[in-house]
gemmi code that builds the backbone of each chain (N, CA, C; Angstrom):
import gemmi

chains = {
    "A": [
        ("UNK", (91.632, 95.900, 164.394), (91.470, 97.349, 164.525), (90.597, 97.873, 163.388)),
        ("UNK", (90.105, 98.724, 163.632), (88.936, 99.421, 162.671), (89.759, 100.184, 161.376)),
        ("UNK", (89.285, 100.216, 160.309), (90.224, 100.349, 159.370), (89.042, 101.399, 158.368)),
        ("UNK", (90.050, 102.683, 158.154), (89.138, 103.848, 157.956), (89.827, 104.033, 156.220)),
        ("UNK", (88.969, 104.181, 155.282), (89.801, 104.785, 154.262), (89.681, 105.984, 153.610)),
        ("UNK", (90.254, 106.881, 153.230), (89.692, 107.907, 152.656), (90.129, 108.534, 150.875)),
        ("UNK", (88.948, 108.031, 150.078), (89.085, 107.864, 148.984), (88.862, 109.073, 148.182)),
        ("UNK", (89.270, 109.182, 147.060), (88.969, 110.325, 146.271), (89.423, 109.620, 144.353)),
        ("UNK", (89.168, 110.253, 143.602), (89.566, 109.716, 142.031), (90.572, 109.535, 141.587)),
        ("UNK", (91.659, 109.569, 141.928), (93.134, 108.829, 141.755), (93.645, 108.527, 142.783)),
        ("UNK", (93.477, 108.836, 143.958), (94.037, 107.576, 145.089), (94.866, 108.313, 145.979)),
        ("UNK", (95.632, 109.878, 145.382), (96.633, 109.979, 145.510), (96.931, 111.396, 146.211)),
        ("UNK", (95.948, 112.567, 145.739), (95.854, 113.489, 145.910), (94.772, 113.836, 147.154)),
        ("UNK", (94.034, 114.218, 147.318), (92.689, 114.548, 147.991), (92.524, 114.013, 148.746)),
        ("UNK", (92.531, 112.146, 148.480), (92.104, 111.263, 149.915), (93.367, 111.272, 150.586)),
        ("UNK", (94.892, 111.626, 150.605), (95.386, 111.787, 151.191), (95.657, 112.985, 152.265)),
        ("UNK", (95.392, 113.772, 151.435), (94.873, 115.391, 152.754), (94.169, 114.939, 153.424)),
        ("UNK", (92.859, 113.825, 152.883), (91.455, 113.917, 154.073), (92.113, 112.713, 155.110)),
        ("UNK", (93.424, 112.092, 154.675), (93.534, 110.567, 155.436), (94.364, 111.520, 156.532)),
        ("UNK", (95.310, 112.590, 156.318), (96.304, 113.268, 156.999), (95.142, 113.898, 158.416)),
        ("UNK", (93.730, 114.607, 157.633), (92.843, 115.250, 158.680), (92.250, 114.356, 159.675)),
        ("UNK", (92.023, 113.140, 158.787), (91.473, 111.809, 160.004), (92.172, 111.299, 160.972)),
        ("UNK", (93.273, 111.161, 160.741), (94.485, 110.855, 161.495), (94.505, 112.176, 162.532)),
        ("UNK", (94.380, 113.056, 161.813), (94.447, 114.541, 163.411), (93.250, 114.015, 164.571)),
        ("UNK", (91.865, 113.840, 163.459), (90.699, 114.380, 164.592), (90.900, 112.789, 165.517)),
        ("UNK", (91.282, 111.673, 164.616), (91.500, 110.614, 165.349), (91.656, 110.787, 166.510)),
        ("UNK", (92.946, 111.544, 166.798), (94.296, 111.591, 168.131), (93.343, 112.355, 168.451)),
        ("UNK", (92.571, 113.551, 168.466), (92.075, 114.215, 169.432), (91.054, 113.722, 170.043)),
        ("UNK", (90.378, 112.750, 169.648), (89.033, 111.910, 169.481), (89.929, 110.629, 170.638)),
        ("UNK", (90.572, 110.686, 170.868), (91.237, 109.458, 171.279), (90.841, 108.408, 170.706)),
        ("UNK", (90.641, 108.132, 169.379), (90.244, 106.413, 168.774), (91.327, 106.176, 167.556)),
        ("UNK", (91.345, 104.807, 168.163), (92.429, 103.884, 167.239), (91.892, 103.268, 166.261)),
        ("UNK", (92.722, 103.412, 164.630), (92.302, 103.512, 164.014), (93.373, 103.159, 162.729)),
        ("UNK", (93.406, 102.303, 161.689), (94.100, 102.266, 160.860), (93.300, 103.104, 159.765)),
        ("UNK", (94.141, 104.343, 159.129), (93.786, 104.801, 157.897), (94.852, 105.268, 156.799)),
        ("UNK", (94.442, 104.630, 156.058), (94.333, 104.749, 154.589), (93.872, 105.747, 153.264)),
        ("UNK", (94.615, 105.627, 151.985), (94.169, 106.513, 150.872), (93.758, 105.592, 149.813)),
        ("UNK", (93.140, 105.412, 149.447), (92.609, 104.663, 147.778), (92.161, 105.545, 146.684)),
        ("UNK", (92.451, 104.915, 145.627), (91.095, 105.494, 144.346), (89.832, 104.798, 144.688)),
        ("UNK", (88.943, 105.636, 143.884), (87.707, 104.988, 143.884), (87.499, 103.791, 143.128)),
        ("UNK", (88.493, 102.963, 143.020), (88.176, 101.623, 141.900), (88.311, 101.016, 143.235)),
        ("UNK", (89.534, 101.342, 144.401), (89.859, 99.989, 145.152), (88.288, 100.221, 146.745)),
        ("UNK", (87.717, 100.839, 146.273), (87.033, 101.358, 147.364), (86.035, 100.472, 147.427)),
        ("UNK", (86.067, 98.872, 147.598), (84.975, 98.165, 147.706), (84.916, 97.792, 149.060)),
        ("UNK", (83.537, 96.850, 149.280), (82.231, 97.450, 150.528), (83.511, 96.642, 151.395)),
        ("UNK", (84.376, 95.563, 151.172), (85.033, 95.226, 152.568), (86.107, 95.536, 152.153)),
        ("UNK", (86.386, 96.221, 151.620), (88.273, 96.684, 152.082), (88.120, 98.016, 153.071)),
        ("UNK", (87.617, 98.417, 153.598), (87.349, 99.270, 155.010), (86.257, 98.897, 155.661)),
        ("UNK", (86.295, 99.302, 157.322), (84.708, 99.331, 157.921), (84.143, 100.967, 157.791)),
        ("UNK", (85.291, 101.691, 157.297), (84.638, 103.137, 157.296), (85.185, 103.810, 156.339)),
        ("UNK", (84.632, 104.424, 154.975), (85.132, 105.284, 154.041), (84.892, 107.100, 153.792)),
        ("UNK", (85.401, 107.467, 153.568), (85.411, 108.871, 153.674), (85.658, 109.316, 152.425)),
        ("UNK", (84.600, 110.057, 151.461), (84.758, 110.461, 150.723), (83.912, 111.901, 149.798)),
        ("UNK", (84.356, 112.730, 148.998), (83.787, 113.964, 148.521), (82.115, 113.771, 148.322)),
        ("UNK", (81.468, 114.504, 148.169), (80.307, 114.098, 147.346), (80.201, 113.901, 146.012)),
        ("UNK", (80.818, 114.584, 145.312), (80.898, 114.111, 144.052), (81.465, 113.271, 143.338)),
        ("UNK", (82.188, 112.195, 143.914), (82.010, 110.893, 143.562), (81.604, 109.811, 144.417)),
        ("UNK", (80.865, 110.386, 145.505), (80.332, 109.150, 146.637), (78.834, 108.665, 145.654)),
        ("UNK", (78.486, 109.047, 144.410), (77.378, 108.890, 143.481), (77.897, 108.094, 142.962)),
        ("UNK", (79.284, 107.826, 142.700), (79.594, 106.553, 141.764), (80.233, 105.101, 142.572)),
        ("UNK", (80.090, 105.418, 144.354), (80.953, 104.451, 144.751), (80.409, 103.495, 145.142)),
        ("UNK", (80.680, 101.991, 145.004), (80.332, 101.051, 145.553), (80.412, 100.492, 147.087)),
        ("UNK", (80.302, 101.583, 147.884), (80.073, 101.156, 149.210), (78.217, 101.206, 149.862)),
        ("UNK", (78.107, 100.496, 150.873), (77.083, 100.529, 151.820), (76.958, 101.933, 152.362)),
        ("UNK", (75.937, 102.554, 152.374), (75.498, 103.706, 152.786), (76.099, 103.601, 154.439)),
        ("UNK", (75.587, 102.444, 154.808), (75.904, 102.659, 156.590), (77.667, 102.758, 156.934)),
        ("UNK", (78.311, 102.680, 156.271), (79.672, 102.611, 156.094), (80.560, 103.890, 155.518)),
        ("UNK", (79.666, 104.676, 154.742), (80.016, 106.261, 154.458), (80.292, 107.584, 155.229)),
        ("UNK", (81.034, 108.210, 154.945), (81.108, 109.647, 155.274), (80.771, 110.248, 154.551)),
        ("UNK", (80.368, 110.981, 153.861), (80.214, 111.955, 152.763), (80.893, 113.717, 153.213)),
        ("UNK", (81.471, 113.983, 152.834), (82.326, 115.238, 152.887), (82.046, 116.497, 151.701)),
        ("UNK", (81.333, 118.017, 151.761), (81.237, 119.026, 151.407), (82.796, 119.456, 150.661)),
        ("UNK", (83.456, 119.876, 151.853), (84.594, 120.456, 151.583), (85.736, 119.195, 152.017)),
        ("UNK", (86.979, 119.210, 151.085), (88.003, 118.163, 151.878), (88.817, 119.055, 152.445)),
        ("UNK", (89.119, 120.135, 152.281), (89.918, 120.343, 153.370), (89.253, 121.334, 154.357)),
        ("UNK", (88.239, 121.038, 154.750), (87.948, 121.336, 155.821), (87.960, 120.533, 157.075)),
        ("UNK", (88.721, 120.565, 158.086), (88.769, 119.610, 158.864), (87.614, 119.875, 160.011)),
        ("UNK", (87.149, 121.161, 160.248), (85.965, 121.176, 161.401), (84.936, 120.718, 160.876)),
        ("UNK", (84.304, 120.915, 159.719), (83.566, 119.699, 159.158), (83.601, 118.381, 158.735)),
        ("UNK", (85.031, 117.794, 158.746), (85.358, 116.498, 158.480), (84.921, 115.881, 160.023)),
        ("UNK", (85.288, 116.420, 161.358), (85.249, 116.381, 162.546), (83.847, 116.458, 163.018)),
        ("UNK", (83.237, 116.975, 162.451), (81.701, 117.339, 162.960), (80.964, 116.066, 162.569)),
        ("UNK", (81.711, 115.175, 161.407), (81.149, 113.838, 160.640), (81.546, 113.215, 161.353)),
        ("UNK", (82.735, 112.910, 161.332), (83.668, 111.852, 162.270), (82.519, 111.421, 163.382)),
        ("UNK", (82.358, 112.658, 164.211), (82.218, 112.692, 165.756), (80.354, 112.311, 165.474)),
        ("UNK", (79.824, 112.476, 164.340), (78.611, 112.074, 164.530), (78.179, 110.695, 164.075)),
        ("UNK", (79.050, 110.231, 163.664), (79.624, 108.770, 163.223), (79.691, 107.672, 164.528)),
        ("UNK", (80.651, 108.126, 164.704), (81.003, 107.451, 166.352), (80.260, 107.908, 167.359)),
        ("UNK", (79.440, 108.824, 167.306), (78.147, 109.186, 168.705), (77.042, 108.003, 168.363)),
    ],
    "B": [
        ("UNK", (109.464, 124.429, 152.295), (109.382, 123.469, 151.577), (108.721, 123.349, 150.555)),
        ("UNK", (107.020, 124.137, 150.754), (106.699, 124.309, 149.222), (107.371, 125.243, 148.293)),
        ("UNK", (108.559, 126.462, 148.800), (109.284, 126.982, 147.968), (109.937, 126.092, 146.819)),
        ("UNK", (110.418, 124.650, 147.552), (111.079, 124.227, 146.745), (110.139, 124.097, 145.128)),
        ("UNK", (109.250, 123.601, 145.374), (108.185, 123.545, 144.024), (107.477, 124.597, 143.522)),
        ("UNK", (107.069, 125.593, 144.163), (106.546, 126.686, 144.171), (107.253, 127.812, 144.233)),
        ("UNK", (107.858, 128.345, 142.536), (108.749, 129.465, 142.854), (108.501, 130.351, 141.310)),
        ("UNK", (109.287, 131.292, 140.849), (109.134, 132.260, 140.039), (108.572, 131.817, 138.579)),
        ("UNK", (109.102, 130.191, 138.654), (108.642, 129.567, 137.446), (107.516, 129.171, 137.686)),
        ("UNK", (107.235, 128.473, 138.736), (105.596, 127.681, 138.321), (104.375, 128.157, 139.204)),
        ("UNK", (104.727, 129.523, 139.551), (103.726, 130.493, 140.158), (103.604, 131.322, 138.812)),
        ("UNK", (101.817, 131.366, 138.828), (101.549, 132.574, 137.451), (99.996, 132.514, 137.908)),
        ("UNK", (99.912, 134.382, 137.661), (98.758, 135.003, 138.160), (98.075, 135.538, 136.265)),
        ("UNK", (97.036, 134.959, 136.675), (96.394, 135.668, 134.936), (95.167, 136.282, 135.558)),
        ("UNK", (94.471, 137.037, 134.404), (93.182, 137.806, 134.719), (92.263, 137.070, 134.524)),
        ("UNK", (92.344, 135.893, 133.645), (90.999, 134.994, 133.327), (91.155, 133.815, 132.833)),
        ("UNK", (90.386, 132.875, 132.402), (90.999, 132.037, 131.084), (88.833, 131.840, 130.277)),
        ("UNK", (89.106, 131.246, 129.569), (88.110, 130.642, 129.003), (87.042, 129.704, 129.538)),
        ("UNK", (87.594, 129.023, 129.926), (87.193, 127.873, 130.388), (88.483, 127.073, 131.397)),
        ("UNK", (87.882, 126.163, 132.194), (89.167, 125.376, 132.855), (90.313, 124.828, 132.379)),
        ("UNK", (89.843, 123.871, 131.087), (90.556, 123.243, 130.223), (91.842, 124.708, 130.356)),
        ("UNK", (91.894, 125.467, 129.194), (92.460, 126.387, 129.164), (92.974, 126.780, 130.364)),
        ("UNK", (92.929, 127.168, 131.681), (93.316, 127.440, 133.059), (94.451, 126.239, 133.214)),
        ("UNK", (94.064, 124.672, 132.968), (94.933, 123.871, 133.264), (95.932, 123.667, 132.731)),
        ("UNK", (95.560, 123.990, 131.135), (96.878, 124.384, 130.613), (97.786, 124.997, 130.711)),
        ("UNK", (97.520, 126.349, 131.222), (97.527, 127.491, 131.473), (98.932, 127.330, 132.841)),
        ("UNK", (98.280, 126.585, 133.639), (99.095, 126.360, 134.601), (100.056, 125.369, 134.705)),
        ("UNK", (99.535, 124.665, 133.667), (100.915, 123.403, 133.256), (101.773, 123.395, 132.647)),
        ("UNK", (102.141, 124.765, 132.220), (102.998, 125.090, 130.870), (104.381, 124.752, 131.843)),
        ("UNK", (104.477, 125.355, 133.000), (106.111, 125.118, 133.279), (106.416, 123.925, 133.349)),
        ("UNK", (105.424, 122.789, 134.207), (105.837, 121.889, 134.464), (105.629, 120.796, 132.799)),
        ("UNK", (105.387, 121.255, 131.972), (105.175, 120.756, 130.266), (107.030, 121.108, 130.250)),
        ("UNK", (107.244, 122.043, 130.260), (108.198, 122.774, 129.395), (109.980, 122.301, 130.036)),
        ("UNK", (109.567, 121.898, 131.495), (110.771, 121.849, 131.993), (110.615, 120.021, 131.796)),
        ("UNK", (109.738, 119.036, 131.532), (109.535, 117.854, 131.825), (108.823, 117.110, 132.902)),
        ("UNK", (108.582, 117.789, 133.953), (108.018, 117.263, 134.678), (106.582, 116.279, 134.282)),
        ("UNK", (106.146, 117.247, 133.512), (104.550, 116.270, 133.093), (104.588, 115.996, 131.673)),
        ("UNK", (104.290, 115.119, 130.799), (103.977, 115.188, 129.728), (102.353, 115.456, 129.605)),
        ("UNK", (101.993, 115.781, 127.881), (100.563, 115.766, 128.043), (99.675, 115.300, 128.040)),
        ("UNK", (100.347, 113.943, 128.505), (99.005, 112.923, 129.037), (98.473, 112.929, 129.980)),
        ("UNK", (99.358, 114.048, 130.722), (98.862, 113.764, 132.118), (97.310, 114.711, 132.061)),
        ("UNK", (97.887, 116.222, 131.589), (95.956, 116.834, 131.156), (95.421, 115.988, 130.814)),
        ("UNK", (95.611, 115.389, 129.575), (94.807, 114.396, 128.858), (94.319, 113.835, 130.266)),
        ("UNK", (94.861, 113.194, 130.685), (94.360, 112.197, 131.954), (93.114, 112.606, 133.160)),
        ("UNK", (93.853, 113.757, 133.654), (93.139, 114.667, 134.321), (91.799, 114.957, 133.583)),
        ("UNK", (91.633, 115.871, 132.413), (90.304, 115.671, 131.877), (89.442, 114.797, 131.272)),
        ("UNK", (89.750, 113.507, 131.317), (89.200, 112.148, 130.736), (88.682, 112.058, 132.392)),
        ("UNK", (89.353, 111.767, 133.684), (89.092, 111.785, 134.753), (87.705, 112.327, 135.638)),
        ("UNK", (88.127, 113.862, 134.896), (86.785, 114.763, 134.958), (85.457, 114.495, 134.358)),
        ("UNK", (85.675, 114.050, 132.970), (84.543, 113.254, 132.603), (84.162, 112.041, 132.969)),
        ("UNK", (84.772, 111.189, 133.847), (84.006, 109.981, 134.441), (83.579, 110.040, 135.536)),
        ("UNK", (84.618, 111.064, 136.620), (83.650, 111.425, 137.759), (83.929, 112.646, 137.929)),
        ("UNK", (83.906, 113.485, 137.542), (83.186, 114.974, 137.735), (84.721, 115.363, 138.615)),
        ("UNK", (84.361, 117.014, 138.889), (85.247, 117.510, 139.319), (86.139, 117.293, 141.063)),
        ("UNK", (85.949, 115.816, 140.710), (86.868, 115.326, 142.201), (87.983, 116.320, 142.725)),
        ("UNK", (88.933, 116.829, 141.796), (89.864, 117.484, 142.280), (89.237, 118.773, 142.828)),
        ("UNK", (88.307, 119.453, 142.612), (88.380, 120.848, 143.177), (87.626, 120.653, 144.554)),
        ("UNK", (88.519, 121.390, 145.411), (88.688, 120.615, 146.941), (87.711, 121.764, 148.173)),
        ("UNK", (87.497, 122.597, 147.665), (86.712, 123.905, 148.674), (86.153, 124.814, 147.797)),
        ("UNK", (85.611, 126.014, 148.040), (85.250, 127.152, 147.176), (87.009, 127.647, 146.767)),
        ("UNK", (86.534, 128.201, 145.657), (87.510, 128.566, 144.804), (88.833, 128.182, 144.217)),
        ("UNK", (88.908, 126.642, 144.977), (90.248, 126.209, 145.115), (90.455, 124.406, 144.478)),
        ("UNK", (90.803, 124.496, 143.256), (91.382, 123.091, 142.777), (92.514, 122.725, 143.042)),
        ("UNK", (92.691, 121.334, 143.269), (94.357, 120.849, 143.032), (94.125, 119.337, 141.862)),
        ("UNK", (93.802, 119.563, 140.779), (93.742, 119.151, 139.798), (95.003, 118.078, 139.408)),
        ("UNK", (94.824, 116.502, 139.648), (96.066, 115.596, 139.758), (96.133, 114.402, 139.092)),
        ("UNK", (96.547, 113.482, 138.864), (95.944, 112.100, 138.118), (97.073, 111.260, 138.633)),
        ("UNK", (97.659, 109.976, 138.403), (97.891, 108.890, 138.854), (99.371, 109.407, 137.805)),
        ("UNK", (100.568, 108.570, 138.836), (101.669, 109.075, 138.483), (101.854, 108.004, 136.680)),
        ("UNK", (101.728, 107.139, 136.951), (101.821, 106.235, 135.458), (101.126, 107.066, 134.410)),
        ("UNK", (100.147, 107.710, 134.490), (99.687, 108.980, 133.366), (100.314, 109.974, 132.526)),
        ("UNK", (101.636, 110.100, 133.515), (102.220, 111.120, 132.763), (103.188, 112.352, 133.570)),
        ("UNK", (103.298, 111.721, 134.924), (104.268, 112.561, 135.316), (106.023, 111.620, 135.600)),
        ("UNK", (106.555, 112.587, 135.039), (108.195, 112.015, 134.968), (108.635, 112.723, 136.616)),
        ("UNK", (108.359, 113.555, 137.135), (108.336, 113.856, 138.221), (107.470, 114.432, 139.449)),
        ("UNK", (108.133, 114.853, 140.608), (107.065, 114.990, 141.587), (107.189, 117.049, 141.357)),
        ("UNK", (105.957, 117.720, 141.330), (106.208, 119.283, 140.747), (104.464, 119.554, 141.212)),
        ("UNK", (104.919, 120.544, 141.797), (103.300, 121.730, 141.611), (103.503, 122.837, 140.874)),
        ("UNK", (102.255, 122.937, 140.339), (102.595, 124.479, 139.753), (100.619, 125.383, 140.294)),
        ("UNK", (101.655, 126.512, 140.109), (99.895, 127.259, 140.709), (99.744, 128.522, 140.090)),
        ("UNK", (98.133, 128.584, 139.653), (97.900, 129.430, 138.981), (96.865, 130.362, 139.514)),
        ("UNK", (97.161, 131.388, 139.851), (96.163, 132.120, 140.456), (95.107, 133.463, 139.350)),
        ("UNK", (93.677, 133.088, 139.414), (93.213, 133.851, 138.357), (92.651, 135.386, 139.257)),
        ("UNK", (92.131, 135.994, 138.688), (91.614, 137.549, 139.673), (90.192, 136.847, 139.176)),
        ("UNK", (89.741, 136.301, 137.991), (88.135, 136.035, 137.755), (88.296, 134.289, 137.461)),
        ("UNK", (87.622, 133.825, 138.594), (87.303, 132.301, 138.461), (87.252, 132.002, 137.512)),
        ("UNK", (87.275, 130.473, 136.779), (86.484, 129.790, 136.212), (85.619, 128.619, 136.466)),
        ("UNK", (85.284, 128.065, 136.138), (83.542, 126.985, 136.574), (84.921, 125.690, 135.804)),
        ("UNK", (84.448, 124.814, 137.000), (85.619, 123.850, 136.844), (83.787, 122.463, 136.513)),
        ("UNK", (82.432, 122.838, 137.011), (81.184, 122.533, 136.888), (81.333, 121.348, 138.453)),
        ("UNK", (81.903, 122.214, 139.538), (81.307, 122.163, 141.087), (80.579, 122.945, 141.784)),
        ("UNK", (79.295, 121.994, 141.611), (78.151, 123.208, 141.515), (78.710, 123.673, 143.416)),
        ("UNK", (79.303, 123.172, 144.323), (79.158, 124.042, 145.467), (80.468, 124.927, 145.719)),
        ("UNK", (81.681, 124.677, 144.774), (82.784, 125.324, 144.378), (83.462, 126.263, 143.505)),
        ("UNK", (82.492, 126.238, 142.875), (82.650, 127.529, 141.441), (82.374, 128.274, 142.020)),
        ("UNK", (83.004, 129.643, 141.558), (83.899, 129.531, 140.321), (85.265, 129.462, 141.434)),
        ("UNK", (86.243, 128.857, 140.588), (87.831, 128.147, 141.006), (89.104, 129.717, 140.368)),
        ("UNK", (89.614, 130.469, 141.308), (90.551, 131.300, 141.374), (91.680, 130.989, 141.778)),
        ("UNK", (91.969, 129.800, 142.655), (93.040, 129.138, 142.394), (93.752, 127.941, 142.141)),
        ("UNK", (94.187, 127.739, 141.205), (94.558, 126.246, 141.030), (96.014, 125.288, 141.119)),
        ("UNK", (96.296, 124.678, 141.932), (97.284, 123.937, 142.219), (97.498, 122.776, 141.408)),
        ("UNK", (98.362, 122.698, 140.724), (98.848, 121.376, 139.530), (99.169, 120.252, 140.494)),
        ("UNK", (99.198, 119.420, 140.749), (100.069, 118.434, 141.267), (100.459, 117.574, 140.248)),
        ("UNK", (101.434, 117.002, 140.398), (102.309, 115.862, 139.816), (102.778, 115.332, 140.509)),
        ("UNK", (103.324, 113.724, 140.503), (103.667, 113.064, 141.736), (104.029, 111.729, 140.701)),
        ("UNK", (105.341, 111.558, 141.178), (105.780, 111.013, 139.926), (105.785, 109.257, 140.787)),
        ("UNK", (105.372, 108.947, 142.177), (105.210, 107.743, 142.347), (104.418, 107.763, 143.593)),
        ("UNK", (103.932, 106.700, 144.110), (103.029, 107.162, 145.701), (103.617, 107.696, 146.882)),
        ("UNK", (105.071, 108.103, 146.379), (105.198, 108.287, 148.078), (105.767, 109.712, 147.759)),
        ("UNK", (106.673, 110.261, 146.901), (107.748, 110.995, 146.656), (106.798, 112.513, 146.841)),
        ("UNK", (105.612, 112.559, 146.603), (104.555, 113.896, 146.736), (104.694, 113.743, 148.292)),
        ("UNK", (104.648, 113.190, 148.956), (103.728, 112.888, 150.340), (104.690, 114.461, 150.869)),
        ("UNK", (105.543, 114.824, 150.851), (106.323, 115.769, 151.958), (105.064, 117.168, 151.070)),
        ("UNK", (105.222, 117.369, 149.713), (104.378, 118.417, 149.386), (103.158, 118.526, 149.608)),
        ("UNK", (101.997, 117.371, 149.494), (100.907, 117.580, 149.897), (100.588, 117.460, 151.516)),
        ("UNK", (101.656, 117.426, 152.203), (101.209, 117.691, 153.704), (101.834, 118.763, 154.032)),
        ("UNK", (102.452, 119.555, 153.320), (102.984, 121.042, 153.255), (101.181, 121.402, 152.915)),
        ("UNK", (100.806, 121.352, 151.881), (99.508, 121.720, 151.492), (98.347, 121.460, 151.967)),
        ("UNK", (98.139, 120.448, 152.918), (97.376, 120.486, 153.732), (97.314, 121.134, 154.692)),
        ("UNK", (98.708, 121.371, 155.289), (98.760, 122.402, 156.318), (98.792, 124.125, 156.141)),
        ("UNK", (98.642, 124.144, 154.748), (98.699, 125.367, 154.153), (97.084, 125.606, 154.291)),
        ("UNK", (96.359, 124.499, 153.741), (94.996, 124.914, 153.001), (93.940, 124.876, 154.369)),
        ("UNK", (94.513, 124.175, 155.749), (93.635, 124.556, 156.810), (94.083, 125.616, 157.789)),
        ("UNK", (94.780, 126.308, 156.980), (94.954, 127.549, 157.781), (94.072, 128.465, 157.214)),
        ("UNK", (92.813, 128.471, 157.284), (91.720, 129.957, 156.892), (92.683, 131.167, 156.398)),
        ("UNK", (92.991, 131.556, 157.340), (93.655, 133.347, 156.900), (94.467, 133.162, 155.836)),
        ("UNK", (95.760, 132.106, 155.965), (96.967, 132.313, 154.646), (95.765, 131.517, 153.520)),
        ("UNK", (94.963, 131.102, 153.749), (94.470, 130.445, 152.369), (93.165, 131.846, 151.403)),
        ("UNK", (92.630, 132.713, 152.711), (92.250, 133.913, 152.821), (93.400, 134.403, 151.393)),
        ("UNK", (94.139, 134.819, 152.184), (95.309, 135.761, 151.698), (95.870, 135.232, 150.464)),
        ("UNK", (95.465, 133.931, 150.095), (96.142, 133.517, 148.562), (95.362, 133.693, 147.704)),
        ("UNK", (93.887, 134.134, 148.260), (92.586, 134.205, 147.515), (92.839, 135.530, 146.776)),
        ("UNK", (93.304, 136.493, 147.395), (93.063, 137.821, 147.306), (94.463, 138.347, 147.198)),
        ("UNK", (95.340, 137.058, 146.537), (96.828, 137.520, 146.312), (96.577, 138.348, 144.827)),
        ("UNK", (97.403, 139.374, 144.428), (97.238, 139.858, 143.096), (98.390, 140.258, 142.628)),
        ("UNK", (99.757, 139.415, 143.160), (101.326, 139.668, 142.449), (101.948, 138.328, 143.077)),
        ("UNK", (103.239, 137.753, 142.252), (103.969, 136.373, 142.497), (104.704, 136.829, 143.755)),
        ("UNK", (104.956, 138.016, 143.994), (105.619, 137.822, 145.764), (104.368, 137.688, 147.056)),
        ("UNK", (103.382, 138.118, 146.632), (102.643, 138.236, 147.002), (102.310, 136.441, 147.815)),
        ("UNK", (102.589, 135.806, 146.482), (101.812, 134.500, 147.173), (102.771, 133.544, 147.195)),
        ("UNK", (104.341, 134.313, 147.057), (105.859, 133.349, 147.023), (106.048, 133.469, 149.035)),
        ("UNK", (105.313, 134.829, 149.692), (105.746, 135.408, 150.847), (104.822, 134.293, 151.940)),
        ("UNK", (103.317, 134.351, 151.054), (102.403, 133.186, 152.039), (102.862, 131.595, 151.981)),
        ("UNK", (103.482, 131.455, 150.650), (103.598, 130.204, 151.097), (105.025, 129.829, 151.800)),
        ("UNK", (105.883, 130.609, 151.918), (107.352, 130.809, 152.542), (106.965, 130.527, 153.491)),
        ("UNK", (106.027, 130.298, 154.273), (105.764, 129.803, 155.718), (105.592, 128.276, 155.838)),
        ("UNK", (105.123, 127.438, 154.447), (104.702, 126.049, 154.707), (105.766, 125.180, 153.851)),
    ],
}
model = gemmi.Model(1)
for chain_id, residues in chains.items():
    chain = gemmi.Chain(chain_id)
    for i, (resn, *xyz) in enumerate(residues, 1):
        res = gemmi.Residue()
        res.name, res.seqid = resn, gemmi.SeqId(i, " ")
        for name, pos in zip(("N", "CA", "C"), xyz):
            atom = gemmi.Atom()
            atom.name, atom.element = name, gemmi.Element(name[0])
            atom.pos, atom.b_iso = gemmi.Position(*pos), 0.0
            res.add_atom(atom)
        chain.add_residue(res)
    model.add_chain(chain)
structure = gemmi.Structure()
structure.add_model(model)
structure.setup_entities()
């Protein structure tokens, strides 16, 4: 199964709101999907096929560009959704 | 449910602060004073800020400023500080920050019931509207009495 993570700078706070919003647009999106919260230390290129994270630390992360989300606002979920969905189109 | 963390003590409305530093303090005093955080955990939080920038501040005007429970929190506690004049937390698409949410989370799981209270708080536009432009502690004890 495809394995989504959504990271932010301690692991604990932030990427968990954005893992709670992925998990929504998921179910509405109908796609299956394991997701996840990390810090940005555990956020390397194969511990997900898809990461989700702020812009201001997607400058320090060690993932593959083709494998990114990059996110404005985190708790915005109609823009988390507008990524999602242009991701998977 | 966020009543339980969010109440007469660790709700506080000021007119300004200096700078953030100062704001975070500012807003950490209850959870300093009762134990919840020691001050490593600021410490932590702003060492944090200087390696990658202002991760915590999450939309316009709105931080939830947090660090890793081994840092320095003895328990799981929010505290929130609402200013009437921002301060520059230096997110250039989020400044200036008028309200700020402490988190503490004293292990990975024991936060999880509060920050999905707060997620469901912070994608509701209008009550998050209405906390913007709160300017008294019932004021923003009444909006969050709903989550």
């Amino acid at each position: 199964m495809m394995k989504i993570m959504a990271v932010c700078g301690s692991g604990l706070g932030s990427s968990f709101m954005v893992e709670m919003n992925i998990k929504k647009i998921l179910k509405k999106m109908a796609i299956e999907a394991e997701v996840e919260h990390a810090d940005l230390a555990s956020a390397t290129a194969d511990a997900a096929d898809l990461f989700v994270m702020a812009k201001d630390i997607a400058a320090s992360a060690s993932v593959p560009e083709d494998k990114l989300v990059i996110i404005d606002n985190i708790i915005d979920i109609n823009e988390l959704e507008a990524r999602l969905r242009a991701y998977f189109s | 449910m966020l009543s339980r963390w969010l109440n007469d003590t660790t709700i506080q409305l000021a007119k300004g602060m200096d700078d953030w530093q100062q704001a975070l303090a500012y807003c950490a005093r209850p959870l300093l004073e009762t134990g919840v955080i020691t001050p490593d955990y600021l410490e932590a939080i702003q060492e944090q800020h200087r390696q990658l920038g202002p991760y915590f501040v999450l939309a316009p005007g709105l931080a939830m400023p947090h660090a890793r429970p081994e840092e320095g929190a003895l328990a799981t506690g929010l505290a929130l500080l609402k200013l009437e004049h921002g301060v520059v937390f230096g997110s250039a698409e989020h400044d200036p920050v008028d309200l700020i949410i402490l988190l503490a989370a004293a292990d990975n799981h024991s936060h999880i019931d509060a920050l999905a209270a707060l997620a469901e708080l912070f994608s509701n536009a209008a009550d998050l509207a209405r906390l913007h432009s709160a300017s008294s502690r019932e004021e923003i004890k009444a909006i969050i009495a709903g989550y």
